[in-house]
N, C-alpha and C positions, 0 to 999 in steps of 0.2 A: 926236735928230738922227743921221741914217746917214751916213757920211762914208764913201766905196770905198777898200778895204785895198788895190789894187792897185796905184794911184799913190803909196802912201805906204810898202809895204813895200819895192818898187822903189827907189824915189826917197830915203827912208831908209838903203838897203844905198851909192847913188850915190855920196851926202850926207856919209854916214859917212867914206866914203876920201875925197872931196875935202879933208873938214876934216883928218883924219888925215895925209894927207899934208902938205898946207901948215901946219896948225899941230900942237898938241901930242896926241899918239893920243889920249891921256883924252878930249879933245873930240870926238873924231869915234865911240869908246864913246858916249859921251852922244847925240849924233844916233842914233846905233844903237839904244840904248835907247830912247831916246823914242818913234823909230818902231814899234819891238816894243810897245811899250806901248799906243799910240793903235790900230794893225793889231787887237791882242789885244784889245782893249775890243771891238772892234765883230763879232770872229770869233767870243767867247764867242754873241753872241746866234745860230748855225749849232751851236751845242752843243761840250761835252767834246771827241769824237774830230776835229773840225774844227778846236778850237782845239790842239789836240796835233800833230794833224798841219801845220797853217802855221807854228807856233811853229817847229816841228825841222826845217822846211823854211825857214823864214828864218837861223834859228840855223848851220845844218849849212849853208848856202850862205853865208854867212859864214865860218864855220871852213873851209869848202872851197877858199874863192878864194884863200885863200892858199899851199895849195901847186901850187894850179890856174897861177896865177899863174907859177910858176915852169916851167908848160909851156907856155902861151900868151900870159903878159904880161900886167904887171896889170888895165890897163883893160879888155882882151877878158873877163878871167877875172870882176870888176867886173861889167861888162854884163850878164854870163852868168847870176852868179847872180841879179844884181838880173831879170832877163828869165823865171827858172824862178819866182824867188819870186812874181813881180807876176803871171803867169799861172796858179801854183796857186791866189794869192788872187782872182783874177778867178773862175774855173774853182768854187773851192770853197765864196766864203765869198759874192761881187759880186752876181755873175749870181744865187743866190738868194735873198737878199736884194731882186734887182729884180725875181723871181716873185711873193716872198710881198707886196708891195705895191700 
């Protein structure tokens, strides 16, 4: 089953600060994980350099948003990455995915 990394690394990166803010950060790690985890199963099948590159593109806009945050606000900065992530993984892993079938 092919499931699109783009709604889910997006929506994952969302996911994460919603639970994080309202409850305990561990939980909203966990959404983060999870997402990384489900994105990466299905990016491995676009190869090695595909799955390194959204991994450190999910990762690093994570670690990014928050000192992003401190120059535009959490949610913009939020958005932001979840918006670069969900279009790298459309861009790199989606759209080929819906070639090769």
């Amino acid at each position: 089953m092919t499931t699109s990394t783009a709604p889910v690394a997006g929506g994952s990166l969302i996911g994460g600060y919603i639970v994080a803010r309202f409850t305990k950060r561990q939980f909203g790690g966990a959404v983060l994980a999870v997402g990384g985890v489900l994105a990466a199963r299905q990016w491995r099948k676009q190869g090695t350099a595909v799955t390194v590159v959204l991994l450190g593109t999910y990762l690093g806009g994570f670690g990014a948003s928050h000192p992003l945050a401190k120059k535009i606000g959490a949610w913009p900065s939020v958005f932001s990455v979840a918006a670069l992530s969900a279009g790298a993984s459309y861009l790199l892993a989606d759209r080929r995915a819906g070639e090769e079938a």
